[in-house]
C-alpha positions, -999 to +999 in steps of 0.1 A: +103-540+368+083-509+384+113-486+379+108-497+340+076-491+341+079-452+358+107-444+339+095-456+300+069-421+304+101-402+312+121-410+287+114-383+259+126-359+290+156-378+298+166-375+261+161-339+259+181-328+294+212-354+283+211-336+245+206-302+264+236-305+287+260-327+259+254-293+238+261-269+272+291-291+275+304-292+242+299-251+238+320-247+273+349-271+261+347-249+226+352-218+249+378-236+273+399-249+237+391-211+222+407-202+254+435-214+257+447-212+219+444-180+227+467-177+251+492-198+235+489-177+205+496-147+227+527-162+243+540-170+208+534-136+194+550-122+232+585-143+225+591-138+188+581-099+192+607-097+222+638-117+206+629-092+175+635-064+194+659-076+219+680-084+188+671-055+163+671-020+184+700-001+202+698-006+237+693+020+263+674+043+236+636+041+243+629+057+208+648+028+189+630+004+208+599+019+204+606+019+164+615-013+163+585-028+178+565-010+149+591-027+128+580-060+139+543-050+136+547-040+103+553-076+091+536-095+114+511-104+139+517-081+172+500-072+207+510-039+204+485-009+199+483+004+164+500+035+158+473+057+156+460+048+192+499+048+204+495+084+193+461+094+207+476+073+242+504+100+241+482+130+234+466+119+267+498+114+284+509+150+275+477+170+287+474+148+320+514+150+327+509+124+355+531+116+380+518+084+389+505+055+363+488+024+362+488+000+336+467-032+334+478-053+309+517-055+300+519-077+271+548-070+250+560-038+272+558-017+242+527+005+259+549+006+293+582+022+277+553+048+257+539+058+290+576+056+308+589+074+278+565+109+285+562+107+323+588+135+344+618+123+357+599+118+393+571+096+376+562+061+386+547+034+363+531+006+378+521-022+351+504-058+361+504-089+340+490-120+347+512-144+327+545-147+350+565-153+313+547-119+295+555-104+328+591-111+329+596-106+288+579-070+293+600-061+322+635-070+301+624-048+273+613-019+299+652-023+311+662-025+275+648+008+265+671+021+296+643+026+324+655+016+358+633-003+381+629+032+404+609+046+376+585+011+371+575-018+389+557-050+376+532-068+391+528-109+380+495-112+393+458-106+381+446-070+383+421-081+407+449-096+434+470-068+425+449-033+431+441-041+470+479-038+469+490-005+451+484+018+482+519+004+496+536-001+460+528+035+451+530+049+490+504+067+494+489+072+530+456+064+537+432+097+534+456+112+515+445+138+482+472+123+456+467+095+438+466+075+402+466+104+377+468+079+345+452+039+342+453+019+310+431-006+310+446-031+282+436-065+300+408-083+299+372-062+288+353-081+311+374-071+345+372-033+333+342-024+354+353-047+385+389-030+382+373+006+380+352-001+412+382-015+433+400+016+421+376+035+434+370+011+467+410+013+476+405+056+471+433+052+446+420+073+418+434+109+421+404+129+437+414+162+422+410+143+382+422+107+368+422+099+333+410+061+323+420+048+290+403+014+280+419-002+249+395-020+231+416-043+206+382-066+187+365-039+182+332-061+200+302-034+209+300-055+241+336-053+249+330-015+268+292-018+271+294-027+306+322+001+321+304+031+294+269+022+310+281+026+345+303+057+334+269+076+316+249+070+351+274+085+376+276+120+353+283+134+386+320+121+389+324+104+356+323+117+320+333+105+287+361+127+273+371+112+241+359+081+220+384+066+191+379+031+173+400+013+196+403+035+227+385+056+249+390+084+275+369+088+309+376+112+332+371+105+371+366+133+392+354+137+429+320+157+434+334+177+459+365+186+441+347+191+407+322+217+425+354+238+438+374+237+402+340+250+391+337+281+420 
């Protein structure tokens, strides 16, 4: 009876917290369901783009295969970059003329035979994907286009798990001046910041000047606002070198280094 009588003056509160958290919950299971649709819409698009262009180009030709994913895109729904950021992506790859590449974000493979498809005969592509089916549909087209597995590795893990790890995969000795000359971020938005600081962490980021691509595919003004913000207040290593409706250039450069190329 007495824990009637307490509770009847706390009952307008009780009401209030269950509505509050019944609508906290219902907007995380709308996120959770928006989720995932997502991701099975992605794996859909990722198999019916690579049995079109398994099927449709010539293999061992990079160009054809390249050609025929636009093909596909022309007609329907695709995770490729649109042509004109494919060609701003190879602008970059000719000026930089990298020997060593990191790309975060596989999807379809259709970036990975781009960047494979400008880089020297000695260059090494390293791309990570987190879906181990994306990962393994990628790496077949990759082979398709005629690349050989000494020119590109793939990494089925998350870009986080995966960076603390590149040191071996690209061999590079600890202290050393070389580094990643080229990184495409094409992943997630919200792990471009945290992948750019463990780049920089693991001293994988060629001291001497590293391009940094981010892809930004919704065209959300939140989507970059994180990485740019950090970028714009480190002026002394970082600057913005070219801005595009779906991608954007930084350039990573060490102090010390930047004040020699300057002498």
């Amino acid at each position: 009876m007495w824990l009637l009588v307490v509770s009847v003056p706390l009952l307008p509160a009780i009401v209030m917290l269950s509505r509050l958290y019944r609508v906290k919950a219902a907007a995380l299971c709308h996120r959770a369901l928006a989720r995932a649709l997502k991701m099975v819409r992605a794996s859909v698009c990722v198999r019916s783009t690579h049995a079109f262009v398994f099927s449709k180009c010539t293999h061992g030709k990079a160009d054809s295969v390249l050609e025929t994913f636009d093909l596909y895109a022309d007609t329907h729904p695709s995770l490729c970059i649109s042509p004109q950021t494919a060609e701003a992506l190879d602008e970059v790859v000719r000026r930089v003329r990298p020997s060593r590449v990191l790309e975060l974000g596989t999807h379809c493979g259709y970036s990975s035979v781009r960047l494979l498809h400008l880089l020297p005969p000695a260059g090494r592509l390293i791309t990570v994907e987190l879906d181990p089916v994306t990962a393994e549909l990628g790496e077949e087209i990759i082979l398709v286009a005629g690349f050989k597995h000494s020119q590109f590795q793939v990494l089925t893990s998350s870009s986080a798990e995966a960076i603390p790890t590149l040191r071996s995969s690209l061999e590079l000795n600890q202290g050393t001046s070389e580094g990643l000359s080229l990184v495409l971020m094409d992943h997630d938005p919200l792990q471009y910041l945290p992948d750019l600081l463990a780049l920089e962490r693991e001293e994988l980021l060629c001291p001497s000047g590293c391009s940094v691509v981010l892809i930004s595919r919704n065209q959300r003004a939140g989507d970059l606002r994180e990485i740019l913000s950090h970028i714009r207040a480190r002026p002394d290593c970082y600057c913005v070198r070219s801005q595009l409706q779906f991608m954007t250039e930084i350039f990573y450069q060490e102090k010390s280094t930047r004040t020699e190329t300057q002498l």
